[in-house]
C-alpha positions in Angstrom: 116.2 94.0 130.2 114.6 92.3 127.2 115.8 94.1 123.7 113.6 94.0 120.5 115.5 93.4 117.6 114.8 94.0 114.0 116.8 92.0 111.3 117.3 91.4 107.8 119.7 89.1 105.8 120.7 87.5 102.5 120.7 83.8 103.2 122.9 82.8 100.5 125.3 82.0 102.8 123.9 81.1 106.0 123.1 77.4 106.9 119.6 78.6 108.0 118.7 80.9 111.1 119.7 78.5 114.0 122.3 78.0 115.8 125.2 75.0 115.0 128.7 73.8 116.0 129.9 74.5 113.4 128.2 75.8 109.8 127.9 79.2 110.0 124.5 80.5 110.8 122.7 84.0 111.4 121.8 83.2 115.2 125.3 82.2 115.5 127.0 85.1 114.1 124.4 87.8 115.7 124.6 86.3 119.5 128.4 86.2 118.9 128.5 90.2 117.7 126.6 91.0 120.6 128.5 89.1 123.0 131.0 90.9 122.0 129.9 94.4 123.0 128.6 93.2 126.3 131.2 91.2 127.2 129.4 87.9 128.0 127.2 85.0 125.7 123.8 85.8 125.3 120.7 84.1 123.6 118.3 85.2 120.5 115.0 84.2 120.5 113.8 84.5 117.4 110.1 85.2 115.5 110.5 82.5 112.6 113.9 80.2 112.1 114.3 80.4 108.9 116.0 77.3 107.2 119.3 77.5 104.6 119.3 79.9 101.8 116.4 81.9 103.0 116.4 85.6 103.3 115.1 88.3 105.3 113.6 92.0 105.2 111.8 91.9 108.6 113.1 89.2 110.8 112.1 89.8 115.0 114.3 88.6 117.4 114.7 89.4 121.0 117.4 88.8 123.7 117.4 89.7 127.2 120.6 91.8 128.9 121.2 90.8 132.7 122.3 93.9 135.0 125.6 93.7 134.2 125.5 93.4 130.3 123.2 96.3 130.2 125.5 98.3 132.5 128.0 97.5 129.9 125.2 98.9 126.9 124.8 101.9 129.1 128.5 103.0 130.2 129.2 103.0 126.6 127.6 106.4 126.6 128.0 107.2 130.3 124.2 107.4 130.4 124.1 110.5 127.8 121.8 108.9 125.0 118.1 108.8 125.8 117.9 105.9 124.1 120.6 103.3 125.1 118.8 100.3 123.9 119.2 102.4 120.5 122.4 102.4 120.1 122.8 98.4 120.2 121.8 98.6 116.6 124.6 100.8 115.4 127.0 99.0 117.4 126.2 95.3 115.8 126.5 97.2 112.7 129.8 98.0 113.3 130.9 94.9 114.9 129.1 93.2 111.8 131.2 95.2 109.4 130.5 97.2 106.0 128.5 95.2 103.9 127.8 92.2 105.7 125.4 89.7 104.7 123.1 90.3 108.4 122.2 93.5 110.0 120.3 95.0 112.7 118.3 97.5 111.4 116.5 98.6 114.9 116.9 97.9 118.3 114.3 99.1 121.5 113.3 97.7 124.8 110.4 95.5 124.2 107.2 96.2 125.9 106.2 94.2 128.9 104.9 90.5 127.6 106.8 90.3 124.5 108.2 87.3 123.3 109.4 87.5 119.2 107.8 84.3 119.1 105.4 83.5 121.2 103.4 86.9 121.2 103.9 86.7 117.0 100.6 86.6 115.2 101.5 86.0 112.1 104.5 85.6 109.7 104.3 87.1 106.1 106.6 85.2 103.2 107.7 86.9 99.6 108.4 84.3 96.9 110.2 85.4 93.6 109.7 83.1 90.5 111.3 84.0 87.1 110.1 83.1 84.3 110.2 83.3 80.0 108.0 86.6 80.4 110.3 88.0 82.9 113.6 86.5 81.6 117.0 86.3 83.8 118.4 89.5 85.9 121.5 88.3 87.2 121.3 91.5 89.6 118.5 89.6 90.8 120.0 85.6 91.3 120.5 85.3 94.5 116.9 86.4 95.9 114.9 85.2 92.5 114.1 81.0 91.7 114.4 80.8 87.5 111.7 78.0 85.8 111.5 77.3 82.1 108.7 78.1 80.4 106.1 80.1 80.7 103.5 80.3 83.9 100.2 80.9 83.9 100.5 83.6 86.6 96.4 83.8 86.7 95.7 79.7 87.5 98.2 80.4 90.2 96.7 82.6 91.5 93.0 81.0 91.4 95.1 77.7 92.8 96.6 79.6 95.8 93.6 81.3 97.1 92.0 77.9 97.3 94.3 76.7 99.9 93.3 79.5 102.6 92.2 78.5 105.9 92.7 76.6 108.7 93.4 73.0 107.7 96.0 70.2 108.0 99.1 71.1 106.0 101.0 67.5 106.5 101.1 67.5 102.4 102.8 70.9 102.2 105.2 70.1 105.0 108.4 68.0 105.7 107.5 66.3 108.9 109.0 66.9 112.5 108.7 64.8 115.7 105.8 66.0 117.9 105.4 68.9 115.9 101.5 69.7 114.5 100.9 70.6 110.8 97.9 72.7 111.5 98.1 76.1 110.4 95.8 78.8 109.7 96.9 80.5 105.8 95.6 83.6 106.1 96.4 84.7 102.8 98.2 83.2 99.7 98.2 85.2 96.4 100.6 85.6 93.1 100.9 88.7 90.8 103.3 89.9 88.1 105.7 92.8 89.8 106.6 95.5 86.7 109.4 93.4 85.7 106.9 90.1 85.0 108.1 88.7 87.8 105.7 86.2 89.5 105.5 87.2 93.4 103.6 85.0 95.6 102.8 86.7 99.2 102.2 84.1 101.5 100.5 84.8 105.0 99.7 82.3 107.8 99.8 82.7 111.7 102.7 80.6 111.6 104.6 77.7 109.1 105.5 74.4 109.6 109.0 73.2 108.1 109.6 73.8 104.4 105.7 74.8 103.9 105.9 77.8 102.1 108.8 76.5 99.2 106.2 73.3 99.0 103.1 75.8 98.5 105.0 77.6 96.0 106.2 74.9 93.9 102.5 73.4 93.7 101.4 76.4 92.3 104.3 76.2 89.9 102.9 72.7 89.1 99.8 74.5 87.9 101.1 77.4 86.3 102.6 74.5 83.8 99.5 72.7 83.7 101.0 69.8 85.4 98.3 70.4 87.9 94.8 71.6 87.9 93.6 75.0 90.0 91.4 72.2 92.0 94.5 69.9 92.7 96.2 71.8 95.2 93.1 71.6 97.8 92.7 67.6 97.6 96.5 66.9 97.6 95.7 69.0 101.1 93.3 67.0 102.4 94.8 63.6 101.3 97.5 64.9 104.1 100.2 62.8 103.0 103.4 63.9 101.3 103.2 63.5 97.3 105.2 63.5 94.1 102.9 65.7 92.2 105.3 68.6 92.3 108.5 69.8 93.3 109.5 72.0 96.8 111.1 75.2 94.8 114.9 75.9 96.3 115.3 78.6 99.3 116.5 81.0 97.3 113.5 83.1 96.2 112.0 83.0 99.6 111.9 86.4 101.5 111.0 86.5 105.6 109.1 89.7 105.1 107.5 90.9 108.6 106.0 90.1 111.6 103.0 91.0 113.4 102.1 91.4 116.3 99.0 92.5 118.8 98.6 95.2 120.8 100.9 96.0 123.7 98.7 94.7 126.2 97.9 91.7 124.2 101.0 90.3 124.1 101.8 88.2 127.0 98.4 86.5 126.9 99.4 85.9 123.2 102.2 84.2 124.0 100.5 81.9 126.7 98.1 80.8 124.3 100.9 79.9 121.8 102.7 78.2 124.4 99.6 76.2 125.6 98.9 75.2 121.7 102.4 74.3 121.2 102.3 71.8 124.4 99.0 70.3 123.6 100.2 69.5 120.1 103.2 67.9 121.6 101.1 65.7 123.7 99.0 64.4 121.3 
């Protein structure tokens, strides 16, 4: 039985999404709540693995019960709920305790073909950026990255947009074995919330390692006229790692949601992502 899993955490004090011997991390405390209500280990697979200090609103996960751990879900209940795979939500809650840093906000058996990462489409990313205009909340510190100055939120903006599209992101990202920087950006944009706080939305069919925190301090880079609006694009195409500006810390960074296609899209979905990923490995 494979279990859709909707998540949200403050990263503050996770060492990133997966799972390690030792540091604490959000797969690792997840898959060891839920082992605990069903009695045996189990194994998240997750939309986006998000690295150290980075939150989430609308992480996907999924993890599949065999016979006996789903007996387990539904004995619980002696069959009375209509929606067993329901209840797994409530019960991580309670395993996770009151006011833990991770919870499960929704739980439901995933359609036929689904894969939380595979069958993902694209991943949407929240950036918070304080600035002089805005000035400090400390209610806010732990999700919101503080710069001196003043930005130019509108250059930012005209710098971000310029990056959209499908094109090699080795400048934006921190390079992994066999692993392509290729990504389609589907959207990049930054606005003033009601507080004057700069929030960049960042959209791309997927990321590559430490590309969104890289996009966002380039565009910090020009909001200090350090850099030009037309900078960002040939920095892109030189596709080599430069000093030009700084990759802004995790903690302003915001998983956001997840989307998906159609029911009867997904398994093909996730062939083709699987059939990307190996080509781009054997290149």
């Amino acid at each position: 039985m494979r279990i859709r899993l909707d998540i949200a955490y403050d990263g503050t004090h996770f060492r990133g999404w997966a799972k390690q011997p030792t540091p604490r991390t959000v797969q690792g405390t997840l898959e060891a709540a839920l082992a605990r209500i069903v009695g045996s280990d189990v194994q998240f697979v997750v939309a986006g693995r998000t690295d150290a200090g980075v939150h989430a609103s609308g992480q996907v996960a999924h993890v599949d019960l065999d016979e006996r751990q789903w007996s387990r879900i539904e004995a619980r209940h002696g069959r009375a709920p209509q929606d067993p795979a329901g209840t797994i939500a409530g019960r991580l809650r309670g395993v996770l305790g009151a006011y833990s840093d991770v919870t499960v906000f929704r739980s439901s058996i995933a359609p036929d073909g689904f894969d939380a990462r595979f069958s993902a489409v694209w991943r949407r990313y929240r950036y918070r950026l304080a600035d002089e205009q805005s000035g400090y909340d400390p209610l806010r510190r732990l999700d919101t990255t503080s710069i001196r100055g003043r930005l130019d939120d509108a250059a930012m903006d005209a710098a971000a947009r310029t990056l959209i599209g499908l094109h090699d992101f080795a400048a934006y990202c921190k390079p992994r074995p066999e692993a392509t920087t290729i990504r389609t950006l589907l959207d990049y944009r930054w606005a003033r919330d009601a507080d004057g706080v700069l929030v960049a939305e960042v959209k791309a069919d997927a990321f590559c390692h430490s590309m969104v925190r890289a996009l966002v301090g380039a565009c910090a880079a020009v909001g200090e006229g350090r850099l030009d609006v037309d900078d960002l694009a040939v920095l892109r195409d030189a596709l080599t790692r430069t000093s030009e500006f700084k990759v802004l810390p995790a903690r302003g960074l915001t998983l956001t949601e997840v989307g998906y296609p159609t029911d009867d899209l997904l398994s093909a979905r996730a062939e083709q992502t699987r059939a990307r990923r190996d080509a781009a490995a054997g290149d």
